[in-house]
C-alpha positions as CSV (number, residue, x, y, z in Angstrom):
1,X,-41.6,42.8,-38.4
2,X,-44.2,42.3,-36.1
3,X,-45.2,43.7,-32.5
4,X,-45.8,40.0,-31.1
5,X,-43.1,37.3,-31.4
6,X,-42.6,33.7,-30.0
7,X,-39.0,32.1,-29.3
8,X,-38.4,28.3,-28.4
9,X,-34.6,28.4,-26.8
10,X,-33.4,25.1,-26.5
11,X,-32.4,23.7,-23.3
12,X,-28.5,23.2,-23.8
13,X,-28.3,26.8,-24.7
14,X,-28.0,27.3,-21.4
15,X,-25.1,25.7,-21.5
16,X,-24.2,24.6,-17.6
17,X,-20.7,22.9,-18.3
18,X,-19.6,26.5,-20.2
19,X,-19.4,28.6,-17.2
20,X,-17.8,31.6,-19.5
21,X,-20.0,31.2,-22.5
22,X,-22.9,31.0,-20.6
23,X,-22.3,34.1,-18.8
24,X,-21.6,36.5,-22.0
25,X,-24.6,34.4,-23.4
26,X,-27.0,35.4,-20.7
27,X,-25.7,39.0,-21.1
28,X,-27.0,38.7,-24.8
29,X,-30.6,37.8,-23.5
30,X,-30.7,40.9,-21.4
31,X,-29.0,43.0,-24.5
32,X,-32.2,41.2,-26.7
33,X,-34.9,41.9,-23.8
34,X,-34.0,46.0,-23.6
35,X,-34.0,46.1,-27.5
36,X,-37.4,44.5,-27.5
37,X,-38.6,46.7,-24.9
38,X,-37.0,49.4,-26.3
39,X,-39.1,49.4,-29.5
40,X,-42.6,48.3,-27.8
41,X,-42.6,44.8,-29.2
42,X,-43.9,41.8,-27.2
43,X,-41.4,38.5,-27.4
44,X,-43.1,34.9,-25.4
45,X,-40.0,32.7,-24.5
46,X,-40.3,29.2,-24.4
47,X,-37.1,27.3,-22.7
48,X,-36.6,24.2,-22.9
49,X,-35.0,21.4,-20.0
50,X,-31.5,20.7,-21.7
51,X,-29.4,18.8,-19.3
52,X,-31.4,19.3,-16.0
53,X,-34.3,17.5,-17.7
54,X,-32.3,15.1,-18.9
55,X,-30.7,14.2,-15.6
56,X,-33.9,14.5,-13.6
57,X,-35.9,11.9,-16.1
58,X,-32.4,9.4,-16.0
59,X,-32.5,9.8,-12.4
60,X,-36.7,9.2,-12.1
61,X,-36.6,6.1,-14.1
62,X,-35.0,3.8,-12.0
63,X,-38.6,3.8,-9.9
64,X,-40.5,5.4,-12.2
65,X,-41.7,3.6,-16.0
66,X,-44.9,6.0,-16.8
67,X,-43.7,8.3,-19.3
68,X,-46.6,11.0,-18.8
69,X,-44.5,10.9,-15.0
70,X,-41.0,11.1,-16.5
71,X,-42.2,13.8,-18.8
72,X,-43.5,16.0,-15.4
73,X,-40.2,15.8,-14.1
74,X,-38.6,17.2,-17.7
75,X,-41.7,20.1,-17.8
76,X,-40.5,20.9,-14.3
77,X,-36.5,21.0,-15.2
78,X,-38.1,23.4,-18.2
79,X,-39.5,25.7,-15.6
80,X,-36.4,25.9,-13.5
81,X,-35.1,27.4,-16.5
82,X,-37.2,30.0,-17.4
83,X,-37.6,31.1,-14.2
84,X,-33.8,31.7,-14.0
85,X,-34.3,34.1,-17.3
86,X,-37.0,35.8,-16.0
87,X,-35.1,36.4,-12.8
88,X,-32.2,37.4,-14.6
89,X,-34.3,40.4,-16.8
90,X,-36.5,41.4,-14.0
91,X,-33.2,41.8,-12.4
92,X,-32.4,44.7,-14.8
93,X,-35.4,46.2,-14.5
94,X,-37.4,44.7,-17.8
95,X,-41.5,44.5,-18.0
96,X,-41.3,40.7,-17.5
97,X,-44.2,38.8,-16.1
98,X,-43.7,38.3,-12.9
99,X,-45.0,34.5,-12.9
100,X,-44.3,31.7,-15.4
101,X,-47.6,30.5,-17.0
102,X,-48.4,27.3,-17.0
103,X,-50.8,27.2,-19.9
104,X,-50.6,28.9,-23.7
105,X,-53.7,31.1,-22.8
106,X,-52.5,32.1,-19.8
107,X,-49.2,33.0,-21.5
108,X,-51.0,35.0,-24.8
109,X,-52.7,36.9,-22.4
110,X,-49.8,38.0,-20.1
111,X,-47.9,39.1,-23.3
112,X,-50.4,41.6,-23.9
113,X,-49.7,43.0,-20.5
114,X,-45.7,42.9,-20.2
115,X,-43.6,43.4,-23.3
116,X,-41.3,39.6,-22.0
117,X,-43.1,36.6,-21.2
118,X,-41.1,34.0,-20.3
119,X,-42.4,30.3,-19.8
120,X,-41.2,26.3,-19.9
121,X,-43.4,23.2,-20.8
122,X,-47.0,22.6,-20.0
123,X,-48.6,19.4,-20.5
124,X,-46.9,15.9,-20.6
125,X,-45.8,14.5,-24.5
126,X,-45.3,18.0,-25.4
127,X,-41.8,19.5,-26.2
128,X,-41.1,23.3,-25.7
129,X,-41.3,23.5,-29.5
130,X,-44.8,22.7,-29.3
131,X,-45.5,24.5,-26.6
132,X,-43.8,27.7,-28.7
133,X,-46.2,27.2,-31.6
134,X,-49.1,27.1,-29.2
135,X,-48.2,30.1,-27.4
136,X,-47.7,31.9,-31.2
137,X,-50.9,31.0,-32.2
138,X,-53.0,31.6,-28.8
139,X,-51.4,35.2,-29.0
140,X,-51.3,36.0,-32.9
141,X,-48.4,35.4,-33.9
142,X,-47.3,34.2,-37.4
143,X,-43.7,33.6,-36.9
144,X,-42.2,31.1,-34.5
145,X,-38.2,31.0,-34.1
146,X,-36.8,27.6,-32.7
147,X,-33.3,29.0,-31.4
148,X,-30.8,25.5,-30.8
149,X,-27.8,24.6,-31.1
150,X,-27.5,23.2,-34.8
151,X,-27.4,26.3,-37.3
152,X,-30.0,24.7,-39.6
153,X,-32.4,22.0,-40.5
154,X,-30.6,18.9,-42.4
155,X,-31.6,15.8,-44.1
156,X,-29.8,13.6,-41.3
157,X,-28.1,14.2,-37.7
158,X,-24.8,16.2,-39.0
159,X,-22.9,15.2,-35.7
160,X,-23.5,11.5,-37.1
161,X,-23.3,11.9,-40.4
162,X,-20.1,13.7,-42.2
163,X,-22.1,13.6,-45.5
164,X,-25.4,15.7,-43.8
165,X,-27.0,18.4,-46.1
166,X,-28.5,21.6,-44.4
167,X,-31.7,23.7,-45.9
168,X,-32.0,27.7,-45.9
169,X,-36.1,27.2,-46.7
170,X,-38.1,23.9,-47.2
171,X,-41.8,23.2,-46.5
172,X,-43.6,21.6,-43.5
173,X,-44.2,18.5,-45.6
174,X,-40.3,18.3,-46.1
175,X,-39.7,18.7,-42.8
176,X,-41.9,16.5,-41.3
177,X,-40.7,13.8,-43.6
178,X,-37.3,14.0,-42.1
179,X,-38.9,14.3,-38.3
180,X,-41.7,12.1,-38.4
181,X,-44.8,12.8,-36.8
182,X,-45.0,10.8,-33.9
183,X,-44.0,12.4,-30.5
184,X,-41.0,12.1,-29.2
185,X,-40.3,9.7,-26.1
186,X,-39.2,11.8,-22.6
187,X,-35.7,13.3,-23.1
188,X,-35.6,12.8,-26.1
189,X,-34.2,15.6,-28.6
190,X,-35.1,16.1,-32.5
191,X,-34.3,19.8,-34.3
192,X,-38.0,20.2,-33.9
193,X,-40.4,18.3,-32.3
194,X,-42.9,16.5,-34.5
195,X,-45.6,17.6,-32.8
196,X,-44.7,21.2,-33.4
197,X,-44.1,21.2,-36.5
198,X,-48.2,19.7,-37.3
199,X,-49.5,22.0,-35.5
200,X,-47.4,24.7,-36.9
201,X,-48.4,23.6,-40.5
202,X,-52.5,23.7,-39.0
203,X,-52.5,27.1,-37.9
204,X,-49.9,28.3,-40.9
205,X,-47.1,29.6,-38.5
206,X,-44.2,30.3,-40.4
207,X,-41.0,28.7,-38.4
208,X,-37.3,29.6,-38.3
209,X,-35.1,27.2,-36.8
210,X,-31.3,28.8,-36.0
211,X,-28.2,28.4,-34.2
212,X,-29.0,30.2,-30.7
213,X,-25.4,30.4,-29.4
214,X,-25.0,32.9,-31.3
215,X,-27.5,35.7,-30.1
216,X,-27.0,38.3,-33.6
217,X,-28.4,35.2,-35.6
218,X,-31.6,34.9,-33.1
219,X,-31.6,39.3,-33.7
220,X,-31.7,39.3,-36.9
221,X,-34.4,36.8,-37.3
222,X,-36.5,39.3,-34.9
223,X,-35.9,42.3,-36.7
224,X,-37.2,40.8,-39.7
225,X,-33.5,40.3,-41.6
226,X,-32.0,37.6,-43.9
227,X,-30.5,35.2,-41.2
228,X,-28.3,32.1,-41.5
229,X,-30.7,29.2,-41.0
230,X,-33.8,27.2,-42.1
231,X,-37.0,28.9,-43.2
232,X,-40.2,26.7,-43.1
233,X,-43.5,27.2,-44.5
């Protein structure tokens, strides 16, 4: 287990059109936050743009075609969210930073300062995944989790395909076969950015990708216990 820990949360997480769910789920994050605390650990929380994003960037493209623009409008839908998790720890008193970076740097160094850091996209044609393994490496972490909303990594889209098989530990080269390497366009979704998972590979960051609705899962995996999901390194 170690003192300094990244987390991508994907965007539909948040889960706007579950009004109930969402609620208990948010009550999870503070539950997580005070147990981090609690032990003196530092934990950098990346959250994606989920359905805001995606609305904003359908919305922007009937004037707008430039998609370094459309992605500004997704970063900025990203941002909306964190800042409504920070608000919602800072709320209960947690050692949150009291801004959302808006770089990796400037994120690694406010986690050495406040035990929460809590932060959305950056920089246009890169996914919150990416931006999750940059923040892990920029602050020395060798663990990145990806918490979504599929409980592992499979060989195809499982909501598509009956026949999909998951993985409980492959390497980057297998995973990167089944995600490509090319970036994905703006609003578009894959279980982990291409991008990321180079760049994860480059700097050796191990990643865990796991079903984030369900907050015990996203525990365990920080505690440093088997969890039910996809281990790659």
């Amino acid at each position: 287990m170690t003192r300094r820990q990244v987390v991508a949360l994907g965007g539909s997480l948040l889960r706007p059109e579950e009004s109930e769910q969402r609620t208990a789920w948010f009550g999870q994050i503070r539950q997580l936050a005070v147990h981090i605390e609690g032990n003196g650990r530092h934990l950098g929380i990346v959250v994606g743009g989920g359905l805001p994003a995606r609305e904003g960037i359908e919305l922007a493209k009937t004037m707008v075609s430039d998609s370094h623009r459309l992605d500004e409008v997704g970063i900025a839908a990203t941002r909306l969210n964190a800042t409504i998790i920070q608000q919602i720890l800072l709320d209960i008193g947690i050692d949150v930073a009291p801004v959302i970076p808006s770089t990796t740097e400037q994120a690694a160094a406010l986690l050495e300062q406040h035990h929460l850091v809590i932060m959305g996209g950056t920089t246009p044609g890169h996914t919150t995944d990416a931006v999750a393994v940059a923040f892990a490496r920029d602050a020395g972490a060798g663990h990145c989790i990806i918490a979504t909303n599929v409980s592992h990594v499979f060989d195809k889209d499982p909501r598509e395909h009956e026949d999909a098989e998951s993985f409980s530990s492959m390497s980057y080269d297998q995973l990167a076969a089944i995600t490509g390497l090319e970036a994905l366009a703006p609003g578009a979704s894959a279980v982990i950015d291409p991008i990321a998972v180079g760049w994860a590979k480059k700097a050796a960051i191990t990643l865990a990708v796991l079903d984030g609705r369900n907050m015990l899962l996203l525990e365990q995996a920080l505690d440093g216990k088997p969890f039910e999901g996809t281990l790659i390194q």
